[in-house]
N, C-alpha and C positions, 0 to 999 in steps of 0.2 A: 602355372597352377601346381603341379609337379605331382608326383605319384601318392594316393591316397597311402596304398600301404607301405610307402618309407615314413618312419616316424621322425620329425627335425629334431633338433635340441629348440628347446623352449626358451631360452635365455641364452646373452652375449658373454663370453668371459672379460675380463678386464685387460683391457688391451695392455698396460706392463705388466708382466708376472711380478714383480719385485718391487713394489710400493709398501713402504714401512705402515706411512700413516693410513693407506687401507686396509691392510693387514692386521693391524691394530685393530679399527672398527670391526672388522669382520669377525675376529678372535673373540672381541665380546660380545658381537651380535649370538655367536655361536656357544658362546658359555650360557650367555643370559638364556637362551631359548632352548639348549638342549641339542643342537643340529649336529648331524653326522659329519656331512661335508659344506664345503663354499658352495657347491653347485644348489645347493638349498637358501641358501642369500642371494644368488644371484638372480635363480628364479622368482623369489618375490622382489626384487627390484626390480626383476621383465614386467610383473603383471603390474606394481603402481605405475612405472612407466608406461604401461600402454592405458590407465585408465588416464594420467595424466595427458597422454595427447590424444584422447579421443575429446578429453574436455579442452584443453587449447582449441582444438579443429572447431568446438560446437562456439567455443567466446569468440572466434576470429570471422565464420560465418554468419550473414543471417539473420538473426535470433528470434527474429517475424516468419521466417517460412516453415511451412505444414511439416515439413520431413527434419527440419534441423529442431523444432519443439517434440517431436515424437522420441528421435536420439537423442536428444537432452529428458527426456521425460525416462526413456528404456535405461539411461546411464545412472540418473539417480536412483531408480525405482532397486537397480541392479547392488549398488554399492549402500543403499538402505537395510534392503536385506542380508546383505551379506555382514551387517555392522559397522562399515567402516563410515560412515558417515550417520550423523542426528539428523542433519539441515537439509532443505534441499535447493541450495545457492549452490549453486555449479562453482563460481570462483575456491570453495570450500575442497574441490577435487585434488585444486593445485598443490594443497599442504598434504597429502596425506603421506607417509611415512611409510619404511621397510616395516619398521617396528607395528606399525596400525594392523598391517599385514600377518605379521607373524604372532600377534596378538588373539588373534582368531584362528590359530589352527588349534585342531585338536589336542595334538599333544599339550600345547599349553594349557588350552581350558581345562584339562581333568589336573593340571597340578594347580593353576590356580582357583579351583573348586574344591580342593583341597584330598581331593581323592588319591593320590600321592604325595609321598614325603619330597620327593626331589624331581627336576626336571625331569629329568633320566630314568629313574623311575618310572613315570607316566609315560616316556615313548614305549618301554618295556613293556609296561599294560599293553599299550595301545598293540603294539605290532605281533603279542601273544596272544592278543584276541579278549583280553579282559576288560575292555569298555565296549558299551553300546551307545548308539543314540537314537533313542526311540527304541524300535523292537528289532534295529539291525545291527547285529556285529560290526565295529569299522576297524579294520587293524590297518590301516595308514595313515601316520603322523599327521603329516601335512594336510588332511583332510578339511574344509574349511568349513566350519560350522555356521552355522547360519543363526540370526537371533530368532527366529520361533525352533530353532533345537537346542538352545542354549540348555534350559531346564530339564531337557530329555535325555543328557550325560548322564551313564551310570553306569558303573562295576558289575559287572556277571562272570560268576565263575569265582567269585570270592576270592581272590590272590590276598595271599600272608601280607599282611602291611606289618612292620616292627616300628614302633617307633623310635627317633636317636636322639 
């Protein structure tokens, strides 16, 4: 079980440090979305990876018993709202992407809702405290917005926007 108050790392690192063609990926996952460091890739390829084999575990068991329809019912209900999925065919789990992932945090939505000019800009909002969603200040990036908060992104505290 191990100790509530040690906190783990969330995510594996990549077992070679020195792989070109990961590095590469990584470099434009990290341009495209704005990210600080790898350990923000890595984390979201921990959490599709664990949604991916919580759904292997539900398609390998089962699919008639009471407890593996509940976890399959609690798994899409989960990945519904959180946007990453439309459908609710479990095989659909198996495709989802770093990028599906990274698509739904915060930082992204406020740049592509257009409320900043640039990536970077919109972490800057976010972590100075200049988006809401709904009536709550959220200043962490990575925040994952959910589709009934999509519409409730928005600027407070007015920051200078210039256009380039």
């Amino acid at each position: 079980m191990g100790d509530p108050r040690k906190q783990r790392r969330m995510y594996s690192r990549p077992k070679h440090p020195w792989t070109g063609e990961r590095i590469g990926e990584e470099n434009k996952l990290q341009n495209e979305y704005g990210l600080k460091n790898k350990s923000e890739i890595w984390k979201a390829k921990a959490t599709v990876g664990r949604f991916r084999t919580r759904a292997r575990e539900l398609l390998g068991s089962d699919r008639e018993d009471v407890y593996s329809k509940k976890r399959e019912r609690e798994l899409m209900t989960k990945l519904n709202q959180m946007g990453l999925l439309d459908s609710d065919v479990l095989e659909d789990v198996l495709s989802l992407k770093v990028n599906d992932l990274l698509e739904r945090r915060l930082q992204t939505m406020v740049y592509r809702k257009g409320l900043a000019n640039t990536i970077k800009q919109a972490r800057q909002f976010v972590t100075h405290g200049h988006v809401a969603v709904g009536d709550n200040v959220v200043n962490v990036p990575s925040y994952p917005v959910l589709t009934k908060e999509e519409d409730l992104i928005k600027l407070v505290g007015v920051p200078m926007i210039t256009e380039k």
